[in-house]
C-alpha positions in Angstrom: -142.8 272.8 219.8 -143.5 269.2 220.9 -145.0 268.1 217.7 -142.1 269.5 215.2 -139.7 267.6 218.1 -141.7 265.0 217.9 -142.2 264.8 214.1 -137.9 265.8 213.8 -137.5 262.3 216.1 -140.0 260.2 213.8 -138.0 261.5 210.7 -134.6 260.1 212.3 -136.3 256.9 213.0 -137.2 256.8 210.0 -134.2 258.1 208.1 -132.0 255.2 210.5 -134.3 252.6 209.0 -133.7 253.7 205.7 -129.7 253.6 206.7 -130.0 250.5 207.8 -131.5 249.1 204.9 -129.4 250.4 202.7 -126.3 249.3 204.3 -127.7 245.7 204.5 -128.8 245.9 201.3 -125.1 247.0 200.1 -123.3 244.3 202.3 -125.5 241.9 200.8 -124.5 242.9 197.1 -120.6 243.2 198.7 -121.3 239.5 200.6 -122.4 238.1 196.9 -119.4 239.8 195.4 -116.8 238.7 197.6 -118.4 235.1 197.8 -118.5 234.8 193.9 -114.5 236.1 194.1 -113.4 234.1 196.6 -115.0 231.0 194.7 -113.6 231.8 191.3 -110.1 231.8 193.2 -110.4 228.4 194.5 -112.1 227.4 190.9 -108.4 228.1 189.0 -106.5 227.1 192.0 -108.3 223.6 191.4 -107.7 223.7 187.7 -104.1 225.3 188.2 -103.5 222.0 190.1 -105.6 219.8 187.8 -102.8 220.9 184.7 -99.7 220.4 186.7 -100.9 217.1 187.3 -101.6 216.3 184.2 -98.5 217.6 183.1 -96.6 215.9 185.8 -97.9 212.5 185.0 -96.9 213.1 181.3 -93.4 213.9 181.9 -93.2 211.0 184.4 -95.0 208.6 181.8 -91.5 209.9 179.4 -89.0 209.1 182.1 -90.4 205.9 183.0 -90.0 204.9 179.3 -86.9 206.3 178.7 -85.5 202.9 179.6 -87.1 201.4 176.7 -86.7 204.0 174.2 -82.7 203.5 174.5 -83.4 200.2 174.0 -82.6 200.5 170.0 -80.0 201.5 168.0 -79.6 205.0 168.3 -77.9 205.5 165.3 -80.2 204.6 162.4 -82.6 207.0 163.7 -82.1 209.7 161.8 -81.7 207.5 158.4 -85.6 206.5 159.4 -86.7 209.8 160.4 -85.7 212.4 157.7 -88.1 209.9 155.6 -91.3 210.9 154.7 -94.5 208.8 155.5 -94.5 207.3 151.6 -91.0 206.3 151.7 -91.3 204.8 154.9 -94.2 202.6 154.1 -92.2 201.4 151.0 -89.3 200.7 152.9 -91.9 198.8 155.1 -93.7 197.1 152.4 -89.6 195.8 151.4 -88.6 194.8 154.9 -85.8 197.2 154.7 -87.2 198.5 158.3 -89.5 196.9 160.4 -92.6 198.7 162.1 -91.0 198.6 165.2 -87.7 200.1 164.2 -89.9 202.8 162.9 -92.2 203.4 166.0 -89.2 203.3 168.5 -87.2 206.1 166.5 -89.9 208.6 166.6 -90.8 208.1 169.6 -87.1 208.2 171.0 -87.1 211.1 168.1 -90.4 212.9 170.2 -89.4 212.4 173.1 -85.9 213.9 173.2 -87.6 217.2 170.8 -90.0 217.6 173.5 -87.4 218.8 176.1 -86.4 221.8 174.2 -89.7 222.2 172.1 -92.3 221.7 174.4 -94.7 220.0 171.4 -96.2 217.2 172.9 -99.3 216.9 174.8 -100.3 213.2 176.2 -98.0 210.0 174.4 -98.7 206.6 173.7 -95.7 205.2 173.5 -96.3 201.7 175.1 -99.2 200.7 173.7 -97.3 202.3 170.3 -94.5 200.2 170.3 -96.5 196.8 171.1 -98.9 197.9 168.5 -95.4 197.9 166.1 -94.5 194.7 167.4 -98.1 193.3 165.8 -97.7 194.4 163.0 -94.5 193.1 161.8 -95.9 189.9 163.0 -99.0 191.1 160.9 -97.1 191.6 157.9 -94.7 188.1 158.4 -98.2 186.2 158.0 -99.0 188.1 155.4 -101.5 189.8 156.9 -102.2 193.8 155.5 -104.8 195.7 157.2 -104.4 198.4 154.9 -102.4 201.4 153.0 -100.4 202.3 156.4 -99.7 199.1 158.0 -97.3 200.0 160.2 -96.6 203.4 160.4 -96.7 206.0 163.4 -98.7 209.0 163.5 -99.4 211.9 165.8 -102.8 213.3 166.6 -103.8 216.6 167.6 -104.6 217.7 171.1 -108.5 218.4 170.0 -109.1 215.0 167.9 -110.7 211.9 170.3 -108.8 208.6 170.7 -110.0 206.3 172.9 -108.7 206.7 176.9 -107.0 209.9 176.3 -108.0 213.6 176.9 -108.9 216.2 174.1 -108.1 219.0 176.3 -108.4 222.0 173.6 -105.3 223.5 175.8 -108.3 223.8 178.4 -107.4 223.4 182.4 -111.2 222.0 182.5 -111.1 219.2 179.8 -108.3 217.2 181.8 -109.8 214.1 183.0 -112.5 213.5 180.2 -111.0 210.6 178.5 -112.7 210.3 174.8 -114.8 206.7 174.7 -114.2 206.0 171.3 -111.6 207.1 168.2 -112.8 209.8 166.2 -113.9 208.7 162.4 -110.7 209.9 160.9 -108.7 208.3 163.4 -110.9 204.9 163.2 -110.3 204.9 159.8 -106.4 205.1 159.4 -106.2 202.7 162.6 -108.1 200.1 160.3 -105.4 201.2 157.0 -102.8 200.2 159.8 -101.6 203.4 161.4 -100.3 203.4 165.1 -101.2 206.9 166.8 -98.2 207.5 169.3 -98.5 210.8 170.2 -101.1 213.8 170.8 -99.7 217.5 170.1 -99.5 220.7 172.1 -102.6 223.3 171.0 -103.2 227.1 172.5 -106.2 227.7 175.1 -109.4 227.2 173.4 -107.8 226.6 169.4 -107.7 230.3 168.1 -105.1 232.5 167.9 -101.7 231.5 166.1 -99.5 230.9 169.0 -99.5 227.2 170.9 -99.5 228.0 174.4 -101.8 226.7 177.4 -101.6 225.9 181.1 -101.2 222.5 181.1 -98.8 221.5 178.0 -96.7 224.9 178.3 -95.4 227.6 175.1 -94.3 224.9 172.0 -91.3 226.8 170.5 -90.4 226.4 166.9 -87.7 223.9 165.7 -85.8 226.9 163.4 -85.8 229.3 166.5 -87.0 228.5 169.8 -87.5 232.3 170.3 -90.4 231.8 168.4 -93.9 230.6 168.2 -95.0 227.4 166.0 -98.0 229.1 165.4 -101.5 228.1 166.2 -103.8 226.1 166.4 -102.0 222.9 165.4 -98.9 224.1 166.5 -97.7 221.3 168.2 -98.5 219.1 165.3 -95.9 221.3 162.9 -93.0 221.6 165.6 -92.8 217.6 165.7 -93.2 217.2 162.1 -90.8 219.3 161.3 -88.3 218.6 164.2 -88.6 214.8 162.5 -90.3 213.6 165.6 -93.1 212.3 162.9 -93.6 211.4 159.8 -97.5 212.1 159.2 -100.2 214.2 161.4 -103.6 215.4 161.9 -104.5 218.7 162.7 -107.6 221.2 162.2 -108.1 224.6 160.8 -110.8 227.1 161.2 -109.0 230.5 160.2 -105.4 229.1 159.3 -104.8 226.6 162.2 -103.2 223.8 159.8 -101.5 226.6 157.4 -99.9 228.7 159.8 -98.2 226.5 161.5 -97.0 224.8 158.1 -95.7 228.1 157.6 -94.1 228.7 160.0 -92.9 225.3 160.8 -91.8 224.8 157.0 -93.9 221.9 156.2 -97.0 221.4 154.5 -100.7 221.2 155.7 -104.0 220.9 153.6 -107.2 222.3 154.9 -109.9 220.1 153.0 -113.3 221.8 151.8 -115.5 222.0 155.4 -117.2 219.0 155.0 -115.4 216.6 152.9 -113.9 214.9 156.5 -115.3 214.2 159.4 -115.5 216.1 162.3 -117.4 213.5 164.5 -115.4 213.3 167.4 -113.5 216.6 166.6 -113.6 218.5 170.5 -115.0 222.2 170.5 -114.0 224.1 173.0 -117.3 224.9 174.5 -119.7 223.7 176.5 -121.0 220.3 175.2 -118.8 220.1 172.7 -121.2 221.9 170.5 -120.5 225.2 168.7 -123.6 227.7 167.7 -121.5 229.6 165.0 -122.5 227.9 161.6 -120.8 230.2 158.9 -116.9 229.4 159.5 -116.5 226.3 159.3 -113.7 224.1 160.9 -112.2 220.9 159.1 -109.4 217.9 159.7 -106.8 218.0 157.4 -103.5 216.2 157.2 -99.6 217.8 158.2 -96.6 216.0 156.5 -93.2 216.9 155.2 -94.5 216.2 151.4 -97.3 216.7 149.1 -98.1 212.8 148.5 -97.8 212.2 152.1 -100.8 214.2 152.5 -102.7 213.3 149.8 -102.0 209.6 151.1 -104.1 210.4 154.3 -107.1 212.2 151.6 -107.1 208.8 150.1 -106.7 206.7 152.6 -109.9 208.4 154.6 -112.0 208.3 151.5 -111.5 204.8 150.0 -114.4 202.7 149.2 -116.6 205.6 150.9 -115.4 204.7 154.2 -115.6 208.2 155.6 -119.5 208.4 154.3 -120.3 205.0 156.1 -118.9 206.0 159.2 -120.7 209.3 159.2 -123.1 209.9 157.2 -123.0 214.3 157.6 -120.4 213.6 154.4 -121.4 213.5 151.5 -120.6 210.4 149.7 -118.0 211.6 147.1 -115.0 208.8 146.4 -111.4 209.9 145.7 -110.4 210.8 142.8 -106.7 209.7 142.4 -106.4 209.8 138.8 -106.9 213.9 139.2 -104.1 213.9 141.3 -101.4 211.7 139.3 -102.1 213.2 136.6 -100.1 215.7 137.9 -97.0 216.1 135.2 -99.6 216.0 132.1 -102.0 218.2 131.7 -100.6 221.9 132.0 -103.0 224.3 134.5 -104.1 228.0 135.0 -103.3 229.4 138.1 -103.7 232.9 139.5 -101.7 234.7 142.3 -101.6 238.0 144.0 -99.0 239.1 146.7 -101.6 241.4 149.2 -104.5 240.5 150.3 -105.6 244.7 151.4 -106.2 244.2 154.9 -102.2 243.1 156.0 -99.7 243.8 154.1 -97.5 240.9 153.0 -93.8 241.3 154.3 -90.7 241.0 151.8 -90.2 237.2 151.9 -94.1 236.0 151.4 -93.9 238.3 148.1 -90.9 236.7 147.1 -92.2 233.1 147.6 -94.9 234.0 145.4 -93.2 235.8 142.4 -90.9 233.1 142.7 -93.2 230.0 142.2 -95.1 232.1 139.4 -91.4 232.5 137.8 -90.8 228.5 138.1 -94.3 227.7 137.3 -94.7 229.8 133.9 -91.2 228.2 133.6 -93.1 225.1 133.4 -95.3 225.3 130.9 -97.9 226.4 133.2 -100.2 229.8 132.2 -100.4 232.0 135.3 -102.3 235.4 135.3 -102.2 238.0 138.4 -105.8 237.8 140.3 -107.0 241.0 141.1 -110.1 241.1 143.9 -111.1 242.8 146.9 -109.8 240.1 148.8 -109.5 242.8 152.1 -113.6 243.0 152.2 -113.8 239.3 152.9 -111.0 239.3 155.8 -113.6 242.0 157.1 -116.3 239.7 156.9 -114.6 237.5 158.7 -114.0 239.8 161.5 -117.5 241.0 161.6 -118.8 237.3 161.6 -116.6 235.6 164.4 -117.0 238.2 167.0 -120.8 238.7 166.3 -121.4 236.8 169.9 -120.1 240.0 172.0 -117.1 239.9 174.1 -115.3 236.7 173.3 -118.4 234.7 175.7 -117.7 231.4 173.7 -113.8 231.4 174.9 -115.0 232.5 178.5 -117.4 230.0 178.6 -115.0 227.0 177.2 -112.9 228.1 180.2 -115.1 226.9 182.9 -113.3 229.2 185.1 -109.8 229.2 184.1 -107.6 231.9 183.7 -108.0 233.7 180.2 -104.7 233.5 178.9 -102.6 236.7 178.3 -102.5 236.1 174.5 -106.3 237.0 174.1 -106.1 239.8 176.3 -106.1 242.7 173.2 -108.9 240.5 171.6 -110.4 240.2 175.2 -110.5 244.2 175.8 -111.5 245.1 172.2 -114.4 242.4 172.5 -115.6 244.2 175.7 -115.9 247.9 174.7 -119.3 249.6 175.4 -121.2 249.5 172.3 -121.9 253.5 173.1 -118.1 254.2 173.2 -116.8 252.3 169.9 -118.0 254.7 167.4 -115.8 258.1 169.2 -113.2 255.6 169.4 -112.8 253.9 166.1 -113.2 257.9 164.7 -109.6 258.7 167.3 -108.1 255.2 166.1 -108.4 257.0 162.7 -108.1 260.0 163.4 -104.6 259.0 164.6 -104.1 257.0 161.3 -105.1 254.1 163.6 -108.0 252.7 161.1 -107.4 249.1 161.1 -107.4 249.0 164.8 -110.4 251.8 164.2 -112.0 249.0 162.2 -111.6 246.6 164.7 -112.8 248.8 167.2 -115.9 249.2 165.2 -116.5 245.9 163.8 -115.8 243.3 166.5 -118.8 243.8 168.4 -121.9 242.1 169.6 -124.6 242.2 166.6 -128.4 241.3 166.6 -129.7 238.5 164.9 -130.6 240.7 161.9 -127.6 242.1 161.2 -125.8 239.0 161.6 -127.6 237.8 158.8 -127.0 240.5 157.2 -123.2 240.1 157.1 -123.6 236.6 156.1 -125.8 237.7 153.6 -123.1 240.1 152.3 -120.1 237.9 152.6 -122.6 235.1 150.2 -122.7 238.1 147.7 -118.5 238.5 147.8 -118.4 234.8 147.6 -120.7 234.5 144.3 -118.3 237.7 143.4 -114.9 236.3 143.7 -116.0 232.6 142.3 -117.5 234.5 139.3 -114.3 236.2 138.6 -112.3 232.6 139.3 -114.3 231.1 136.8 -113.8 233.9 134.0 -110.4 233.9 134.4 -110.8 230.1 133.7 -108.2 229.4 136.7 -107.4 226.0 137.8 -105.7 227.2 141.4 -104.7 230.0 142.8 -101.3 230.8 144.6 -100.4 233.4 146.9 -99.1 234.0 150.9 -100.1 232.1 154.0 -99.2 234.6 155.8 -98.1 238.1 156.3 -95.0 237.2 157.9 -92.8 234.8 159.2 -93.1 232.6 162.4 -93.3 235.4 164.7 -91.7 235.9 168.9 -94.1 234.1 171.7 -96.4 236.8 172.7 -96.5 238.5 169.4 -99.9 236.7 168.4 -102.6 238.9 169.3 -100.7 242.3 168.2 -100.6 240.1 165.1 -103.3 238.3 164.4 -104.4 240.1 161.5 -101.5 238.8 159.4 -103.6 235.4 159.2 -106.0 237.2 156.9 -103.9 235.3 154.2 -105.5 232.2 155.6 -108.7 232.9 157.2 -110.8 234.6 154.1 -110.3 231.3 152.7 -111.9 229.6 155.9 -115.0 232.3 155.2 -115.5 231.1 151.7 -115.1 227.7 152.5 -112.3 226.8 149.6 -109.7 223.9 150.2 -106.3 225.3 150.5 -103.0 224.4 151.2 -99.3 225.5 152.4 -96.2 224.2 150.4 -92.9 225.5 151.8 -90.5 226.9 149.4 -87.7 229.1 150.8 -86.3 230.7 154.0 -86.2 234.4 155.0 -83.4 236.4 153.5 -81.3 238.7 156.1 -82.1 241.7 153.8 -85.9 240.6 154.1 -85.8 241.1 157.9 -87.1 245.0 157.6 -90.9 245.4 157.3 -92.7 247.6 155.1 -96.5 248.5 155.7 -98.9 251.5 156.9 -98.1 253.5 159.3 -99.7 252.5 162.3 -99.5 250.1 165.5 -100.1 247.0 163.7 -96.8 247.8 161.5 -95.0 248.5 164.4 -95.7 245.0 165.5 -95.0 243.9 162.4 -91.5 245.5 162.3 -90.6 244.1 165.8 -91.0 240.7 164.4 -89.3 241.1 161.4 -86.1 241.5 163.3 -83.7 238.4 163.5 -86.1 236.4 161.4 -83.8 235.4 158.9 -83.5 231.6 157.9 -87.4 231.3 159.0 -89.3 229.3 156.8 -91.7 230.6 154.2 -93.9 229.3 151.5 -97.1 230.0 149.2 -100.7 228.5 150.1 -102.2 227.2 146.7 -106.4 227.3 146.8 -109.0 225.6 144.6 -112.5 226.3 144.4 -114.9 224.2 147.0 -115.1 220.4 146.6 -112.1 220.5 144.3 -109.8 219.1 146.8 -108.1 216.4 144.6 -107.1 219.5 141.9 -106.1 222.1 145.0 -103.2 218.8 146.1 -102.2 218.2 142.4 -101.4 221.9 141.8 -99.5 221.8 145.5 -97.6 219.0 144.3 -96.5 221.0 140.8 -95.3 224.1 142.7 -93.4 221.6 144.8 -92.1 220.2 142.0 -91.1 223.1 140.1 -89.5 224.7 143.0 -87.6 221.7 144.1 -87.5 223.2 147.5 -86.3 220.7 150.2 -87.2 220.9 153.6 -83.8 221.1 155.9 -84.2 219.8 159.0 -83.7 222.7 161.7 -82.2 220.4 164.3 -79.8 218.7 162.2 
């Protein structure tokens, strides 16, 4: 009896050891838990209160200069600003206006847009505006520095000039003030641009809707209800507000485009490579991105086709753009392809769907109707059929090949996701066991494109990875093949699948970028001309059956008088021929651009 007492007691000891082990080994694991909680907390409280004070010290920066801005004649603003950047710099070049008549009315322009719009991000106003004053003296002593001696232009939130921020809409980025220009803003300083503003961008530069913690929701000029798209948002809302007459933006998957779109203005997406992206801010970690396949690209936003291939010009002249960085390729302008606009008839295709979103009643329109003016013309145009839907799925496939968005967590350096990637967020982070039983519900449910999603946006090895880059090469060499026995010139057809759509509406929607993005994949220069507005009979959506449509419809409703256009595309490195067949369907269409605040 004593020894099974005695054993009974040595088992308790033991068994209390064991207890206590385990509950220090648990409150341990709960200690680093709570610790790693608690510090995240404090992290976005410290970036919650680095925005605000960024943001605060903006907006006090524009009341303290308010003084000077009504310094001018009010009046004449609006006969300066409805001008576009080519007819300015003629008036300049006649000393009808001076440089600093210009400067203060779109800055006066900027700053008043910016209460109800929301577009700007850091401003330059001061050193703008002495920087005018120079040049007029410049141009008194007949000194030129170049092509746009004189004129004002407005910079990205993501493109470096010297002692300001590229924040990338990131909390984390406030504070690092770039050290030099970046090469495409070096180079149109030297042609005699002033930079006097920097533009409002979404958190971390992907999804088509401008909104962040420290620059707040930019609203578009036609309807404030609605987003200016994304990721050059900001960029379109002034431009088209007439708070400038010339930008810069970038464009990975349609971040020029769509906001051109949706802004009615245009934007040109260059071939990847052509500009310079040295000192272009990625929103990761050092500034450096691992994904290789889509490629982003600077391009110019104006109100006009020549106003943007001004900027192509300006950048390449006397290989400027090769000498300041020697990644591109050493190719000069070719101006003569462009002016030769109104001789030589072209080829161009179209189609109106692209088989992954289906194009609402207005972008069909826009394209039947330039075809209609073009063959009108003189101009041959032929319908190009393709599986364009495979490439959007290639896209897909590609860009979320990392595994549960990591890049954009990692960009944030602690911040907040914000609420617009949340669908891309959770579809990102499914088990890899679970996607396949879900994707086969999704369609079951006649679900399949979120089905697709479902079981395409996920984490892939190394091998597959090549593998879809492999096969998207093959659709490439495919679609090229059938470009070039069709013997087309350019190709016209939607930027997107609808009109500027309600803030908060961007990642239900996403997908209705395909228009834009498979051209990012296949690394073709494209560009948006605007040509029309929304009809009230075109405010109904038609498309499949499922949640993405339902989105789709939502947005459709009260969109009338929303811009809309057609994207024109060229083949890769044919960047002069993809802006001389922008500028003939804005010729033949003889669309112009109403201003939305008039």
């Amino acid at each position: 009896m004593e020894g099974i007492l005695s054993g009974f007691l040595k088992h308790a000891k033991q068994n209390q050891s064991l207890s206590a082990f385990t509950v220090t080994v648990i409150s341990l694991v709960l200690f680093k838990r709570v610790y790693r909680y608690l510090k995240l907390q404090n992290r976005r409280k410290e970036l919650r209160a680095l925005a605000t004070k960024k943001r605060n010290e903006r907006d006090e920066l524009l009341t303290k200069m308010e003084e000077t801005l009504l310094a001018g004649d009010l009046k004449n603003d609006s006969k300066i600003t409805h001008l576009s950047a080519s007819e300015l710099l003629r008036k300049l070049e006649k000393g009808e206006v001076t440089s600093l008549e210009v400067t203060m009315a779109f800055c006066r322009t900027a700053a008043r847009v910016q209460k109800d719009l929301s577009c700007l991000a850091e401003i330059n106003f001061e050193e703008a505006i002495a920087l005018a004053r120079e040049r007029d003296k410049e141009r008194k002593e007949g000194k030129i520095r170049g092509p746009l001696h004189g004129l004002p232009i407005s910079i990205k939130d993501q493109i470096d000039m010297a002692g300001f921020d590229s924040t990338c809409g990131l909390s984390a980025r406030c504070y690092r003030p770039a050290i030099e220009d970046a090469v495409i803003v070096q180079i149109l300083r030297a042609a005699g641009a002033i930079p006097f503003v920097r533009t409002n961008i979404p958190q971390a530069l992907f999804l088509p809707e401008s909104v962040n913690a420290i620059w707040g929701c930019c609203k578009n000029p036609f309807n404030a209800k609605r987003t200016s798209g994304g990721s050059s948002g900001g960029e379109a809302s002034l431009l088209a507000a007439r708070g400038s007459p010339l930008g810069l933006g970038t464009d990975i998957a349609g971040s020029i485009r769509g906001p051109s779109l949706f802004c009615g203005i245009c934007g040109f997406k260059p071939t990847p490579g052509r500009v310079s992206c040295k000192g272009i801010a990625v929103p990761r970690p050092n500034d450096s991105n691992g994904q290789a396949v889509v490629l982003a690209t600077p391009g110019p936003m104006a109100r006009c086709v020549d106003d943007l291939e001004l900027v192509m010009r300006v950048w390449h002249e006397d290989g400027k753009m090769h000498n300041d960085d020697s990644v591109v390729p050493p190719l000069s302008w070719k101006s003569n392809i462009y002016t030769s606009s109104s001789k030589k008839k072209l080829k161009f295709g179209y189609f109106t769907d692209d088989g992954y979103f289906d194009s609402c009643a207005a972008a069909k329109r826009a394209v039947i109707e330039t075809v209609e003016a073009l063959k009108e013309a003189g101009h041959e145009v032929v319908e190009l059929k393709f599986n364009f839907e495979q490439l959007c799925w290639s896209f897909v496939k590609l860009m979320s090949a990392e595994g549960g968005l990591q890049g954009f967590i990692d960009s944030l350096e602690g911040e907040e996701l914000n609420p617009i990637y949340l669908f891309l967020y959770k579809t990102a982070n499914i088990p890899t066991f679970l996607r396949p039983f879900l994707a086969k519900i999704m369609d079951f449910t006649g679900q399949n494109r979120i089905g697709g999603l479902v079981r395409e946006a996920r984490p892939r090895s190394t091998y597959d990875y090549w593998s879809q880059n492999a096969t998207m090469k093959l659709q490439k060499k495919a679609l090229i093949k059938k470009w070039e026995e069709l013997k087309l010139d350019a190709v016209v057809c939607p930027p997107g699948g609808v009109p500027a759509m309600p803030h908060g509406m961007s990642s239900k929607l996403a997908q209705a970028s395909s228009y834009t993005f498979l051209w990012n994949i296949v690394h073709f220069p494209a560009g948006v001309v605007p040509t029309t507005l929304v009809r009230a009979d075109e405010e109904k959506y038609e498309g499949r059956k499922d949640s993405i449509t339902a989105a789709a419809k939502i947005a459709g409703v009260d969109s009338r008088n929303m811009p809309m256009g057609v994207q024109v595309v060229t083949l890769p490195w044919k960047d002069e021929l993809c802006l001389r067949a922008m500028k003939i369907v804005e010729d033949v269409v003889k669309w112009k651009i109403p201003n939305p605040l008039a």
